[in-house]
PDB file of N, H, CA, C and O in Angstrom:
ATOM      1  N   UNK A   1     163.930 -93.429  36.802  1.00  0.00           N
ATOM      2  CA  UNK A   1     163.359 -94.675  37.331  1.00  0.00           C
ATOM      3  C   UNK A   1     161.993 -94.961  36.681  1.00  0.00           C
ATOM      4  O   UNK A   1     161.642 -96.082  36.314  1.00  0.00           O
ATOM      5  N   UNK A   2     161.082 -93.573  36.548  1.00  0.00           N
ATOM      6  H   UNK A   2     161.368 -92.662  36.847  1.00  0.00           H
ATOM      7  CA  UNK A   2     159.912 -94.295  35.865  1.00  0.00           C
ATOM      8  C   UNK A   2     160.152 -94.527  34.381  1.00  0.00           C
ATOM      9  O   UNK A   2     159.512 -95.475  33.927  1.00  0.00           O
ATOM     10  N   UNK A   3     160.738 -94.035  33.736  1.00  0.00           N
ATOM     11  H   UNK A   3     161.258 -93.265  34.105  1.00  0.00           H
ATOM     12  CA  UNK A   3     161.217 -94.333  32.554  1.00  0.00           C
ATOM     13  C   UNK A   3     161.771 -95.513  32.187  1.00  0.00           C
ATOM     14  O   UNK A   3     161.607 -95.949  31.047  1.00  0.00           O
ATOM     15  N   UNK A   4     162.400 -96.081  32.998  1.00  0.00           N
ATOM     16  H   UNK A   4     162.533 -95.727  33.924  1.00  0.00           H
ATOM     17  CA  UNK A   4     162.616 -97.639  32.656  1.00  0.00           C
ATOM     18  C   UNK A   4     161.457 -98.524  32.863  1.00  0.00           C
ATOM     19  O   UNK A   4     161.215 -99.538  32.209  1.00  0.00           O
ATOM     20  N   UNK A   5     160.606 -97.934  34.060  1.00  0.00           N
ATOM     21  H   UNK A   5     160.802 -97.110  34.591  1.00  0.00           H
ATOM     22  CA  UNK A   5     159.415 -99.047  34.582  1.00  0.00           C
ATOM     23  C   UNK A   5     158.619 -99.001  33.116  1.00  0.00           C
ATOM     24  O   UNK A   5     158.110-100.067  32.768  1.00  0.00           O
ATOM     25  N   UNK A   6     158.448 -97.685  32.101  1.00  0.00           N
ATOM     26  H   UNK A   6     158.862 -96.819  32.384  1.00  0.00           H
ATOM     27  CA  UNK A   6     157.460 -97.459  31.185  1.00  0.00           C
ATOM     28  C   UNK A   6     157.588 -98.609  30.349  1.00  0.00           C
ATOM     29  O   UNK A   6     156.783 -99.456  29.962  1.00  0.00           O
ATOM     30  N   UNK A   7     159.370 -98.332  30.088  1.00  0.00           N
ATOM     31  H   UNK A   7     160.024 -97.644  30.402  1.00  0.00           H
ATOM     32  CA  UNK A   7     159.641 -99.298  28.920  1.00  0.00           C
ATOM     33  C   UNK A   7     160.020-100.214  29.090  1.00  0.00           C
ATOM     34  O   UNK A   7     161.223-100.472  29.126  1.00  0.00           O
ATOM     35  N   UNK A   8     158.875-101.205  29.289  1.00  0.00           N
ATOM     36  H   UNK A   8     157.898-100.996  29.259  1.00  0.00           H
ATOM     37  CA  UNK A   8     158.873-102.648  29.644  1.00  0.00           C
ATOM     38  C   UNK A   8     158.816-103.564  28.416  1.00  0.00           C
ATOM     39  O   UNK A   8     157.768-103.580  27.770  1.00  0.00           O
ATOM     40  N   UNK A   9     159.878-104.351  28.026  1.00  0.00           N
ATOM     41  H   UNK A   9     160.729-104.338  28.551  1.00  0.00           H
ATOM     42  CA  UNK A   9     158.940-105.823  27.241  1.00  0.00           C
ATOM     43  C   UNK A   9     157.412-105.968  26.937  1.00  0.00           C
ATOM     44  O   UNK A   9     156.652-106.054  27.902  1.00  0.00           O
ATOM     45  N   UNK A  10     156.964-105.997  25.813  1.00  0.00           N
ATOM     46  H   UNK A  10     157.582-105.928  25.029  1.00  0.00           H
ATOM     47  CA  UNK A  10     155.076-106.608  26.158  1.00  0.00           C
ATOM     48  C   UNK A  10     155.571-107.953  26.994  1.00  0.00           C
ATOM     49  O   UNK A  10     155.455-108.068  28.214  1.00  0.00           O
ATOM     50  N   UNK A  11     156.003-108.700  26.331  1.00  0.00           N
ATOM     51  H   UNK A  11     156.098-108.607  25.340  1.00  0.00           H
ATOM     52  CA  UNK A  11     155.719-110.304  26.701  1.00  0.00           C
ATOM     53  C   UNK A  11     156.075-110.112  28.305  1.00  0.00           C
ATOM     54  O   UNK A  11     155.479-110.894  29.046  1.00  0.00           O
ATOM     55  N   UNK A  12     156.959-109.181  28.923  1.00  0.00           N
ATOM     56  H   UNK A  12     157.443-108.546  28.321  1.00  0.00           H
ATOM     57  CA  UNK A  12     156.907-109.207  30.452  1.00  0.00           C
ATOM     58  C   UNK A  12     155.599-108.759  31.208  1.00  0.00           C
ATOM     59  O   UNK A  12     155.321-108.983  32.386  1.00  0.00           O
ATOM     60  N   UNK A  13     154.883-108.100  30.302  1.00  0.00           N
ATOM     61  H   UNK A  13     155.109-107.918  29.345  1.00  0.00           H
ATOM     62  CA  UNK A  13     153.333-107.595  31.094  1.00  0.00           C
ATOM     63  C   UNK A  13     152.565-108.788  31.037  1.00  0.00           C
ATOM     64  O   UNK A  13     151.854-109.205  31.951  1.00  0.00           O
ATOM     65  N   UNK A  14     152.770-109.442  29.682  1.00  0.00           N
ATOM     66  H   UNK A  14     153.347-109.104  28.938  1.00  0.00           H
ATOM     67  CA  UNK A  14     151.813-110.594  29.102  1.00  0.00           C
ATOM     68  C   UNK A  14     151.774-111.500  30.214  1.00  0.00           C
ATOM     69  O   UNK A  14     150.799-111.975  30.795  1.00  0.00           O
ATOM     70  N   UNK A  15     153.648-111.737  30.511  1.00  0.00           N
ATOM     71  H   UNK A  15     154.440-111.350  30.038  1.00  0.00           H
ATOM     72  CA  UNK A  15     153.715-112.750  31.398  1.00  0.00           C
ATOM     73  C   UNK A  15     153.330-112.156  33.017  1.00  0.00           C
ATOM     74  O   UNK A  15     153.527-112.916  33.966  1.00  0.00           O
ATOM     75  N   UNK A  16     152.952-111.206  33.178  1.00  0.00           N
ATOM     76  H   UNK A  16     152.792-110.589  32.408  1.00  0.00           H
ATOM     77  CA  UNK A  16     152.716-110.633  34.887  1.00  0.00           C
ATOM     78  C   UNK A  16     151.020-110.918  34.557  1.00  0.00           C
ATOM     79  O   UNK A  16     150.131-110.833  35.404  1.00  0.00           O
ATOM     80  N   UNK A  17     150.883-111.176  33.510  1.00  0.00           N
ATOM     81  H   UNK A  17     151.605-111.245  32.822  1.00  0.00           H
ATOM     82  CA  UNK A  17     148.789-111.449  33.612  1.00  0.00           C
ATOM     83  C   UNK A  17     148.856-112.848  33.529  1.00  0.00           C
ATOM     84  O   UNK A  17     149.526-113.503  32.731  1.00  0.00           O
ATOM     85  N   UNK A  18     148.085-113.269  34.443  1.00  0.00           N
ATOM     86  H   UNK A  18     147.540-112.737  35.091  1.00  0.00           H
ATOM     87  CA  UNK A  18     147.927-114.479  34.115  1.00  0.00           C
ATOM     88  C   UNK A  18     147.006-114.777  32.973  1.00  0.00           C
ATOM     89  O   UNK A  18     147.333-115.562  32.083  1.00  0.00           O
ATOM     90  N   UNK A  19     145.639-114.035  32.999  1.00  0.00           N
ATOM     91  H   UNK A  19     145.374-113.398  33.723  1.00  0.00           H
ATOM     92  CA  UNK A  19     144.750-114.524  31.724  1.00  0.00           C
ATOM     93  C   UNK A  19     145.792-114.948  30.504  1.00  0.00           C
ATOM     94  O   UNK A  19     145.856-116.012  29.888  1.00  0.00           O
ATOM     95  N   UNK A  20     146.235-114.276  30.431  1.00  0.00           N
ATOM     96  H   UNK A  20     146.183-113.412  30.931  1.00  0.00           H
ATOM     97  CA  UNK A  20     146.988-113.903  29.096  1.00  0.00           C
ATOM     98  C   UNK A  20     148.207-115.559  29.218  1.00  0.00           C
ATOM     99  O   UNK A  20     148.351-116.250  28.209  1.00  0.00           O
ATOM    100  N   UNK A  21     148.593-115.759  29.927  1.00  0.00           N
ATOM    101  H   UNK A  21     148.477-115.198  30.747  1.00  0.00           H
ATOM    102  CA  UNK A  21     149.825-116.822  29.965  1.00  0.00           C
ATOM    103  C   UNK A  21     148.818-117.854  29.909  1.00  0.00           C
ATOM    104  O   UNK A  21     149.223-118.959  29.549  1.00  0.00           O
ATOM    105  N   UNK A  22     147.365-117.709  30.239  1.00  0.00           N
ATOM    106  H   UNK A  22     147.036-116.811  30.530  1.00  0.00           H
ATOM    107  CA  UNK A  22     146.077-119.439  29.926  1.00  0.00           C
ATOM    108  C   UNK A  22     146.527-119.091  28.728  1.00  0.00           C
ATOM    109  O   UNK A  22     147.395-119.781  28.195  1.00  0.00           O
ATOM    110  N   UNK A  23     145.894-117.704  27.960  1.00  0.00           N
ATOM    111  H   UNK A  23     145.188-117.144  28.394  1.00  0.00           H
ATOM    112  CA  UNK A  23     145.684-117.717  26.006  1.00  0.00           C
ATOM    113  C   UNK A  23     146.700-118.139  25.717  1.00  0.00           C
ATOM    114  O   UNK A  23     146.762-119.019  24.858  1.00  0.00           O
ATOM    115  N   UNK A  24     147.723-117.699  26.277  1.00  0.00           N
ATOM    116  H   UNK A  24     147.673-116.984  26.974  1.00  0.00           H
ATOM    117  CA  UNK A  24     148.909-118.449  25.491  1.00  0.00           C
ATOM    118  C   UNK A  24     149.596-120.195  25.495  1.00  0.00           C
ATOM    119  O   UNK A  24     150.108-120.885  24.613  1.00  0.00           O
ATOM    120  N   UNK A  25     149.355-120.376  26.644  1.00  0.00           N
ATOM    121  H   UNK A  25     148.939-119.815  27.361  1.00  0.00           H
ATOM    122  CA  UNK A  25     149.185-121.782  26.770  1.00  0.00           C
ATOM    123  C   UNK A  25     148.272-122.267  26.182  1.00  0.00           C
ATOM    124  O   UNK A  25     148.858-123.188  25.613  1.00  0.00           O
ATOM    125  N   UNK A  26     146.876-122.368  25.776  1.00  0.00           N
ATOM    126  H   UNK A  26     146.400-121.620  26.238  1.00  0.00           H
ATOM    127  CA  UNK A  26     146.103-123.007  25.182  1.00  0.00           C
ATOM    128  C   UNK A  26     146.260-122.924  23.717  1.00  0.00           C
ATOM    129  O   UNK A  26     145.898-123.871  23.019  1.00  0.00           O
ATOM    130  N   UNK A  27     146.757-121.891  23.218  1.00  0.00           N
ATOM    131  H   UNK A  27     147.051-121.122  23.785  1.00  0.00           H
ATOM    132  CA  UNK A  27     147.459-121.148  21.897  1.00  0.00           C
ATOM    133  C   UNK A  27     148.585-122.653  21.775  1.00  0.00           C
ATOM    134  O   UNK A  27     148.451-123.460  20.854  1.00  0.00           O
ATOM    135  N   UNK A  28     149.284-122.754  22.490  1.00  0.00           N
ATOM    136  H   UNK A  28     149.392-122.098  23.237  1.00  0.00           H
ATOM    137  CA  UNK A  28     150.419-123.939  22.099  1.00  0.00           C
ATOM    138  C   UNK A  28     149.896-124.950  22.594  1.00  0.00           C
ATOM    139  O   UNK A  28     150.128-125.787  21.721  1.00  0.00           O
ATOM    140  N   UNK A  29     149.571-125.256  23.067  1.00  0.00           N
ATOM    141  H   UNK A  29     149.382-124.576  23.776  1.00  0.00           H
ATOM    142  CA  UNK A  29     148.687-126.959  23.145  1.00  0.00           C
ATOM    143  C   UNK A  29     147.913-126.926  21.767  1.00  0.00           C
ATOM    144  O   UNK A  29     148.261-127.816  20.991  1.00  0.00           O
ATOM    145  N   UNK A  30     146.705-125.873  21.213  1.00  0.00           N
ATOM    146  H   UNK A  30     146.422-125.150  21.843  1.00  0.00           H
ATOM    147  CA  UNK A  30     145.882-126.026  20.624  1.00  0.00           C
ATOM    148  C   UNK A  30     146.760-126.453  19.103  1.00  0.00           C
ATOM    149  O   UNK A  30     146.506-127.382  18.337  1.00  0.00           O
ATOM    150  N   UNK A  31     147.881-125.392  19.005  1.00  0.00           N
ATOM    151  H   UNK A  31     148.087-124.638  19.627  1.00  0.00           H
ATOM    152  CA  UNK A  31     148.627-125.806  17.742  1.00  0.00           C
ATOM    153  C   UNK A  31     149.569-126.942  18.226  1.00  0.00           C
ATOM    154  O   UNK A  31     150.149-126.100  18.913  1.00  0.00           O
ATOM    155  N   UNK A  32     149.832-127.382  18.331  1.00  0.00           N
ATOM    156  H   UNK A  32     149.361-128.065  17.774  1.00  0.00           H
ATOM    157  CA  UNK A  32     150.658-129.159  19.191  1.00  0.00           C
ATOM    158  C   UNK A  32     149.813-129.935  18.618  1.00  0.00           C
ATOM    159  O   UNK A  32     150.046-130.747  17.723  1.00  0.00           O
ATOM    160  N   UNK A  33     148.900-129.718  19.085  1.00  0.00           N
ATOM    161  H   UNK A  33     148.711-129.059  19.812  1.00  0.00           H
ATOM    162  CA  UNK A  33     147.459-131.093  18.664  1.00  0.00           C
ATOM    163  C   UNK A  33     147.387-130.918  17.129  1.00  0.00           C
ATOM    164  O   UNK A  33     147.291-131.942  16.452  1.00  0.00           O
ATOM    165  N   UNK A  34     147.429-129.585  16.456  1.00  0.00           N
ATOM    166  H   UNK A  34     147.507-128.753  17.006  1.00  0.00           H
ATOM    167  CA  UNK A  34     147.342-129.663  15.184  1.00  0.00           C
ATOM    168  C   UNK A  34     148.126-130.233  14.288  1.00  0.00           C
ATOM    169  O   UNK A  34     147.908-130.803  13.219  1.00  0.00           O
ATOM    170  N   UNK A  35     149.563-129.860  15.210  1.00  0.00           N
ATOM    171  H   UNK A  35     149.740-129.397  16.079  1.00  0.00           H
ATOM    172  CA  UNK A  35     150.416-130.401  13.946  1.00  0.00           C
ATOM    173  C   UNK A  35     150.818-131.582  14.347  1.00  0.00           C
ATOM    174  O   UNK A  35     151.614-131.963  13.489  1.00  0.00           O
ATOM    175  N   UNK A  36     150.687-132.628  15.423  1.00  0.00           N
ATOM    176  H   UNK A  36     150.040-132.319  16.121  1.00  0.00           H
ATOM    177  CA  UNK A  36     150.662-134.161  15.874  1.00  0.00           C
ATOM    178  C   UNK A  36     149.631-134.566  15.189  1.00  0.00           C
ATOM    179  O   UNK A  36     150.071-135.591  14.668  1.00  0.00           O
ATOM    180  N   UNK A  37     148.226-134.412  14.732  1.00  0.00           N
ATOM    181  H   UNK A  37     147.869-133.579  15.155  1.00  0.00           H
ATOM    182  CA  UNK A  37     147.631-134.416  13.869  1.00  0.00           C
ATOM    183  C   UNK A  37     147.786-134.789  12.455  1.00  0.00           C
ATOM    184  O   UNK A  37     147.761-135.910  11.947  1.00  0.00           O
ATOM    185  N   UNK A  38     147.931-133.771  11.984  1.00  0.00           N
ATOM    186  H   UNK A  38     147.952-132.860  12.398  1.00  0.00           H
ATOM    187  CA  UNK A  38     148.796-133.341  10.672  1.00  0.00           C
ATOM    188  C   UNK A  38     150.279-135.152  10.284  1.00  0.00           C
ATOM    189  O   UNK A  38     150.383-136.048   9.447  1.00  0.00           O
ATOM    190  N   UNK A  39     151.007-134.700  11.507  1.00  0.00           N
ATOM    191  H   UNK A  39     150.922-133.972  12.188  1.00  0.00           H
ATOM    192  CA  UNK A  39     152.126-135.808  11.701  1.00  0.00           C
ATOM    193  C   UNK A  39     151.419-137.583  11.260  1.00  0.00           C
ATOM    194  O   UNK A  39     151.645-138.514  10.488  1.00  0.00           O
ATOM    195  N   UNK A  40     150.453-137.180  12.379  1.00  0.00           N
ATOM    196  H   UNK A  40     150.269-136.424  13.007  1.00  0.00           H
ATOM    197  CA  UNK A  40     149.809-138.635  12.224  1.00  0.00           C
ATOM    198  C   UNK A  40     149.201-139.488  11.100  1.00  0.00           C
ATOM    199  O   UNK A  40     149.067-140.685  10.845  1.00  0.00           O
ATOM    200  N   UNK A  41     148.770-137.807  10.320  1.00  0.00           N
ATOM    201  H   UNK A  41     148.879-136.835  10.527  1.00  0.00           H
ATOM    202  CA  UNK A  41     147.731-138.049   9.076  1.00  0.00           C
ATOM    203  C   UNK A  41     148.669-138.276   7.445  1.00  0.00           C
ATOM    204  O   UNK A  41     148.317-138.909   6.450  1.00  0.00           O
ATOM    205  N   UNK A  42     150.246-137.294   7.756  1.00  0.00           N
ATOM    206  H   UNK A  42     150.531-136.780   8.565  1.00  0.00           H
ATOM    207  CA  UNK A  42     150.858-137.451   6.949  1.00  0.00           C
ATOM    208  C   UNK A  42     151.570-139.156   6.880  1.00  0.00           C
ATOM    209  O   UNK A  42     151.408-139.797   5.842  1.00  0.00           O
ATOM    210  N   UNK A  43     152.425-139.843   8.184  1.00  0.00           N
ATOM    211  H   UNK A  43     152.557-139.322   9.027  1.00  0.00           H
ATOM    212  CA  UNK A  43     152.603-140.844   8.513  1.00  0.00           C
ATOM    213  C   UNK A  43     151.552-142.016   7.961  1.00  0.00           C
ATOM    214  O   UNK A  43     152.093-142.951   7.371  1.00  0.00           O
ATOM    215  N   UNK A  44     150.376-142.046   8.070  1.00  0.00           N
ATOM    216  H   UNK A  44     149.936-141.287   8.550  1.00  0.00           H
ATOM    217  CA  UNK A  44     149.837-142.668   7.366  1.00  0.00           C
ATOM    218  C   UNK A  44     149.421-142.371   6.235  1.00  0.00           C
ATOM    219  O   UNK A  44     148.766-143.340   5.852  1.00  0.00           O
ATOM    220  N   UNK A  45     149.421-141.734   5.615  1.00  0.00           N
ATOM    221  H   UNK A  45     149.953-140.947   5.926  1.00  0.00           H
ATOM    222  CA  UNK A  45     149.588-141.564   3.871  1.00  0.00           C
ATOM    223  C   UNK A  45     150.624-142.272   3.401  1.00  0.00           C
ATOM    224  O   UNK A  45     150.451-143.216   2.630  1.00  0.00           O
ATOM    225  N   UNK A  46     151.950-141.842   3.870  1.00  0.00           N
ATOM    226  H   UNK A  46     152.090-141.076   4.496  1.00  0.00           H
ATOM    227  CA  UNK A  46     153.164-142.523   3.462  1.00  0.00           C
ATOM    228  C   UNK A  46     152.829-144.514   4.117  1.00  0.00           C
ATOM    229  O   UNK A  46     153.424-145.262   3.342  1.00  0.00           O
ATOM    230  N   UNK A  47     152.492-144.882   4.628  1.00  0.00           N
ATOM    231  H   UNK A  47     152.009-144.274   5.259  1.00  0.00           H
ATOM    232  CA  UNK A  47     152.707-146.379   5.166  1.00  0.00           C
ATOM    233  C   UNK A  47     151.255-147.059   3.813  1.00  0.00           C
ATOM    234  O   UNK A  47     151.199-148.082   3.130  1.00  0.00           O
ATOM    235  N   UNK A  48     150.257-145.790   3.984  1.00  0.00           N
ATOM    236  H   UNK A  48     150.303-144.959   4.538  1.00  0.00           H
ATOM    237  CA  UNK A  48     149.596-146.559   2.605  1.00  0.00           C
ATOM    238  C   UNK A  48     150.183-146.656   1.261  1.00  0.00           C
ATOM    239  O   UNK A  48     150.056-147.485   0.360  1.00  0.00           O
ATOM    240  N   UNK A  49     150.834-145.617   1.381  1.00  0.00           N
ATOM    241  H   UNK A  49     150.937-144.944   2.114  1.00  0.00           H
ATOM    242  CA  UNK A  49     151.577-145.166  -0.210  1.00  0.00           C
ATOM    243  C   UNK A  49     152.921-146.946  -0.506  1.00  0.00           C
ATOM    244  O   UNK A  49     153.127-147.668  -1.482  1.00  0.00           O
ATOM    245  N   UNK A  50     153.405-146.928   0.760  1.00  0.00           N
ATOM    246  H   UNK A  50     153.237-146.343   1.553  1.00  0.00           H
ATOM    247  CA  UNK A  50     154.757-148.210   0.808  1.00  0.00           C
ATOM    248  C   UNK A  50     153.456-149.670   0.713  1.00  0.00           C
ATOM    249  O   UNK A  50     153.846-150.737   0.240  1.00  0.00           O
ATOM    250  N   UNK A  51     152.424-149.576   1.055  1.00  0.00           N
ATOM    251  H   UNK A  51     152.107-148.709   1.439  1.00  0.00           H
ATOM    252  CA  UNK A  51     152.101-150.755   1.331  1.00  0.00           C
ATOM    253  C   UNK A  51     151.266-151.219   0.073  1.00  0.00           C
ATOM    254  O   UNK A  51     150.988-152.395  -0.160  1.00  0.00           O
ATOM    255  N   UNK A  52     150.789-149.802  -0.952  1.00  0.00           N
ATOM    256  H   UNK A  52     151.014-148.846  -0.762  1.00  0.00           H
ATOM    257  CA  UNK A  52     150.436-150.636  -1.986  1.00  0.00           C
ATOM    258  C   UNK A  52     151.284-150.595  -3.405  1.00  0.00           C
ATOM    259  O   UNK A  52     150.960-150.887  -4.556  1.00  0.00           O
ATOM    260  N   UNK A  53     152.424-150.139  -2.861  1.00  0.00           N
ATOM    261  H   UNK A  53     152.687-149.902  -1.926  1.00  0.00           H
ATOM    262  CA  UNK A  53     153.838-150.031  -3.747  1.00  0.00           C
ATOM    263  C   UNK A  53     154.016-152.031  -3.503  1.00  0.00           C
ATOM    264  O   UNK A  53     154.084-152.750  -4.500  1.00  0.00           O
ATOM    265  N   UNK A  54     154.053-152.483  -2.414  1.00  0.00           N
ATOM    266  H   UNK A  54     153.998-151.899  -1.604  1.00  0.00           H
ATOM    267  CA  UNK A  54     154.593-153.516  -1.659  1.00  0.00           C
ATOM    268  C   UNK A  54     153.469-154.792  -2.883  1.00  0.00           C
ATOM    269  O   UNK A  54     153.882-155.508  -3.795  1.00  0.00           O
ATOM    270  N   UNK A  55     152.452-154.664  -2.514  1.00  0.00           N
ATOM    271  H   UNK A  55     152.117-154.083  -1.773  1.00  0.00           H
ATOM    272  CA  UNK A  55     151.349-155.373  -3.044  1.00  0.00           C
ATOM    273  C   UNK A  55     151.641-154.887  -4.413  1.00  0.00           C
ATOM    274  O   UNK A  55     152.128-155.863  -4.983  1.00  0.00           O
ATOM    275  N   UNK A  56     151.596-153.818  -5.301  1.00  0.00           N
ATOM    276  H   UNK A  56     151.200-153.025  -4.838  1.00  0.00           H
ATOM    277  CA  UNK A  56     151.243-154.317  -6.553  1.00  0.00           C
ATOM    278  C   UNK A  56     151.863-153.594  -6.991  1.00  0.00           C
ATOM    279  O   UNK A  56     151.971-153.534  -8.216  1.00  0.00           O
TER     280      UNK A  56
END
């Protein structure tokens, strides 16, 4: 019995701490924002790239 309790999953301890489930939540929001970012910044490259294809 204690032998199974030892060998636990990390991510099941990770997830029994809460601190640890904020870091990780803020960990995926923080990269979300980066790459919606990124999305936004690439998206408009391409609409400048069509629009002065369009013009000249």
């Amino acid at each position: 019995m204690m032998k199974t309790k030892k060998i636990q999953p990390i991510w099941a301890h990770l997830l029994n701490d809460r601190r640890s489930v904020k870091l990780i939540l803020l960990l995926v929001v923080f990269f979300g924002l980066i790459m919606l970012a990124v999305g936004f910044f690439n998206l408009g490259i391409r609409a400048d790239e069509q629009y002065y294809q369009q013009n000249y």
